[in-house]
N, C-alpha and C positions, 0 to 999 in steps of 0.2 A: 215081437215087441217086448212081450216079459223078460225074454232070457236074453234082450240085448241090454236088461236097467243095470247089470253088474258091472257090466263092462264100462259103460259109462260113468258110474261112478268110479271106477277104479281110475277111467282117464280123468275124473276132478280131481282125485286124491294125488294124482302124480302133479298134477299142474301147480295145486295148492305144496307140493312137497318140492318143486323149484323156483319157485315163487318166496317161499316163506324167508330161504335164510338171506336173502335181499332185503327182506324188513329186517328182520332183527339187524343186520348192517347199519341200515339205515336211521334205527332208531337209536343204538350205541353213538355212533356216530355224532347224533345230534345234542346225547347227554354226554359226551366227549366231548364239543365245542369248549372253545377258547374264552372263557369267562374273565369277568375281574372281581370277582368277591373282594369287595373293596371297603373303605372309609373315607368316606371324600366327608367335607367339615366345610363351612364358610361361618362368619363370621365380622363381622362392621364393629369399625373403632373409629375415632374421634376425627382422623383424616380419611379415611378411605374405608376398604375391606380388605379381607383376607382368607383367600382359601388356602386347604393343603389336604393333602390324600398320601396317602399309601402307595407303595411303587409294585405290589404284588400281582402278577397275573398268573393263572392257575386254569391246566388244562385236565377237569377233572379230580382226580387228587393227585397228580405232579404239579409243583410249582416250576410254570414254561420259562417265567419271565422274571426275576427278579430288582429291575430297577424299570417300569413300565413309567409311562406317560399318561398322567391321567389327568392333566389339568391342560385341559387344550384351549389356547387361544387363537378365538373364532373372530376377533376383530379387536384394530386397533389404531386408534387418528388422531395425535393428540393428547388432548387430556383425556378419551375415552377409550377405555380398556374394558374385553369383557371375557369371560372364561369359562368356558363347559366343564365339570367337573363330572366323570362318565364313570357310571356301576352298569353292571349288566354285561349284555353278551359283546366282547371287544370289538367284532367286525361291523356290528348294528350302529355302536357309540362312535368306533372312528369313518363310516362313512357319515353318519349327522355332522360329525366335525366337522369334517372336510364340507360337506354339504353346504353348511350354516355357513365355512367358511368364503368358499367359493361363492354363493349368494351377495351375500354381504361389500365383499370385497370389490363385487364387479356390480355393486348396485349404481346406477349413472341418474336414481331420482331424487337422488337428496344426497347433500354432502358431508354429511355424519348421523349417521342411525344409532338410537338408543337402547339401553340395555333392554327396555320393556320389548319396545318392537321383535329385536331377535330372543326375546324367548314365548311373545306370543308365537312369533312364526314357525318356533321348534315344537310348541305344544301342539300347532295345526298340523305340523308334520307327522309329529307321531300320532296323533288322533287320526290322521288318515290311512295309518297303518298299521291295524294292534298287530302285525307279526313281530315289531322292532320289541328284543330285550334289553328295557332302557330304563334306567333311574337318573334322572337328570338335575346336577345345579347349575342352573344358567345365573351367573354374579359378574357384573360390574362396575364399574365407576363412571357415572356422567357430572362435570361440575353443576350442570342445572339440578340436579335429582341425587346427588351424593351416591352413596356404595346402595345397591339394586343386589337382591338377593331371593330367588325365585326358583320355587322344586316345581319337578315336574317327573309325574306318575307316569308309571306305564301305560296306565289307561289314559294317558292326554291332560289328565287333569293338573291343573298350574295352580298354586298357592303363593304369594308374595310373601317374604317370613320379615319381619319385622330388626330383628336382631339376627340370630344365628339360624341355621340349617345343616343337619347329620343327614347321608343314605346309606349305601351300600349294607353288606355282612355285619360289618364290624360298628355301626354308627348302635346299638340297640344296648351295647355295652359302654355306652358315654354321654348315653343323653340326658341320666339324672346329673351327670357333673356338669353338663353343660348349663344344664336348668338351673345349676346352683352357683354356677360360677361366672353367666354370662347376665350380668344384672343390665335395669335399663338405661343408668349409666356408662356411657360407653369407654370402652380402653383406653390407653396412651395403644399406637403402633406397635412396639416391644413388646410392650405386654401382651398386645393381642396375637402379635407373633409366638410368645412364649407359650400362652394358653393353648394356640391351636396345635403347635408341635408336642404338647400335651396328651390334648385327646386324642391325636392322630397314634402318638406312639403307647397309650391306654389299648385303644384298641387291638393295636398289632399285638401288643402281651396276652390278649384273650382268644380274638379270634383268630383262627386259623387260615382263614383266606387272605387275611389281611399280613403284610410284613413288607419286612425292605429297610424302607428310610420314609420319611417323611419331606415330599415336597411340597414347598408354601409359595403361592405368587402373591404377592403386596399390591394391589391397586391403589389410588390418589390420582390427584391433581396433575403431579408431576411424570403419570405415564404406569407403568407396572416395571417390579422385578422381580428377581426368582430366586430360591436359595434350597437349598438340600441341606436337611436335620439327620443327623444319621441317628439311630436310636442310644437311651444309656446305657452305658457299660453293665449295670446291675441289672436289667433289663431281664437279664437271660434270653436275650434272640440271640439265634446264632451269625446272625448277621452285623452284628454290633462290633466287627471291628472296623479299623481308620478302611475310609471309603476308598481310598488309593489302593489298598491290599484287597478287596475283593474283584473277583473274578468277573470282567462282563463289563467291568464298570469304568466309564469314561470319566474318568479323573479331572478335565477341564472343563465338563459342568458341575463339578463340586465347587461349593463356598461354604462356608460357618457365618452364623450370624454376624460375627464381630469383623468380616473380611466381604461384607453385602458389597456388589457390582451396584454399579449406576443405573438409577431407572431409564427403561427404556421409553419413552414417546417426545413426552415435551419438551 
């Protein structure tokens, strides 16, 4: 029995020696993941609200994605519009989309659900899963309840914000100017427009995860629409030329503020 302990150990040391490099695979792998180091922004003005984020998706330190989708609309009937605004890991964020949206869209017990509802239901979602990587703004428009603006933590935890809400990377480099510039008096629309492609494109100048263009959905009365900011020229991104001449980029969802499409609902 003594002179068989070496060998025995010799056969853990081999087991543990092809066993091991499966983990470290495994764990790269995982700090590889598909992230969005992002700036999502919302924001209520006088008609409605307004989000916009950052188009940057980054798979570790490559940037995968440069014109990414981050403001997902998860339901819309009407004059009620409501939109996830997703930080965190991308495959987590876009199955809640789809999740919240599918839910919602095939709910047969009421005939229009409100912004609260679907973001308590997002908060019990992730609360029932702390594996999702998820920083979440659930923002709508209801005419009974006006523009609805609601973060929601990784850990499940939902705060309703009053005026405006920042998450992602890039939101920690814009939230004294928000403080300073989102008074309790609320915007004109434009303005509020201008403000948030603002902070959106502040942030992109700092942080790193954050870049692209800045996309803004306008919710109201009259339904939601969408527009793409491209950043300023002085900026120094190097993405800041006309949106048609980069690479990737689907040129017939671009508009300029001054060229805004027709709301979509009502």
């Amino acid at each position: 029995m003594v002179e068989g302990r070496p060998q025995l150990h010799l056969f853990y040391l081999f087991l543990l020696l092809l066993v091991w490099p499966n983990v470290v695979i495994a764990n790269n792998n995982k700090n590889d993941e598909v992230r969005m180091g992002t700036t999502i922004v919302a924001l209520k003005c006088q008609d409605g609200v307004i989000v916009g984020a950052d188009t940057r998706t980054s798979t570790g330190s490559m940037v995968s994605n440069r014109f990414a989708h981050k403001l997902s609309m998860i339901y819309q009937q009407g004059p009620v519009s409501c939109v996830l605004c997703r930080s965190g890991s991308a495959a987590d964020t876009q199955f809640l989309a789809d999740h919240a949206r599918w839910t919602f869209d095939n709910d047969a017990t009421t005939d229009r659900v409100s912004v609260t509802q679907m973001a308590q239901w997002l908060k019990c979602v992730i609360r029932g899963n702390p594996r999702y990587s998820a920083s979440l703004l659930c923002v709508g428009y209801d005419p009974n309840t006006q523009g609805k603006i609601y973060s929601i933590a990784q850990s499940g935890a939902m705060m309703e914000e009053p005026i405006y809400a920042a998450a992602g990377s890039g939101s920690t480099y814009i939230l004294g100017l928000m403080d300073e510039a989102c008074r309790p008096q609320l915007l004109k629309e434009q303005d509020a427009i201008d403000l948030v492609a603002k902070l959106v494109h502040g942030a992109m100048a700092r942080d790193g995860s954050s870049g692209g263009m800045a996309r803004i959905t306008i919710m109201n009365q009259r339904g939601y629409k969408e527009i793409v900011v491209p950043p300023p020229q002085e900026g120094g991104d190097t993405s800041a030329e006309s949106p048609t001449q980069l690479k990737g980029f689907q040129a017939a969802a671009t508009t300029r503020l001054n060229t805004s499409p027709a709301f979509v609902g009502k």
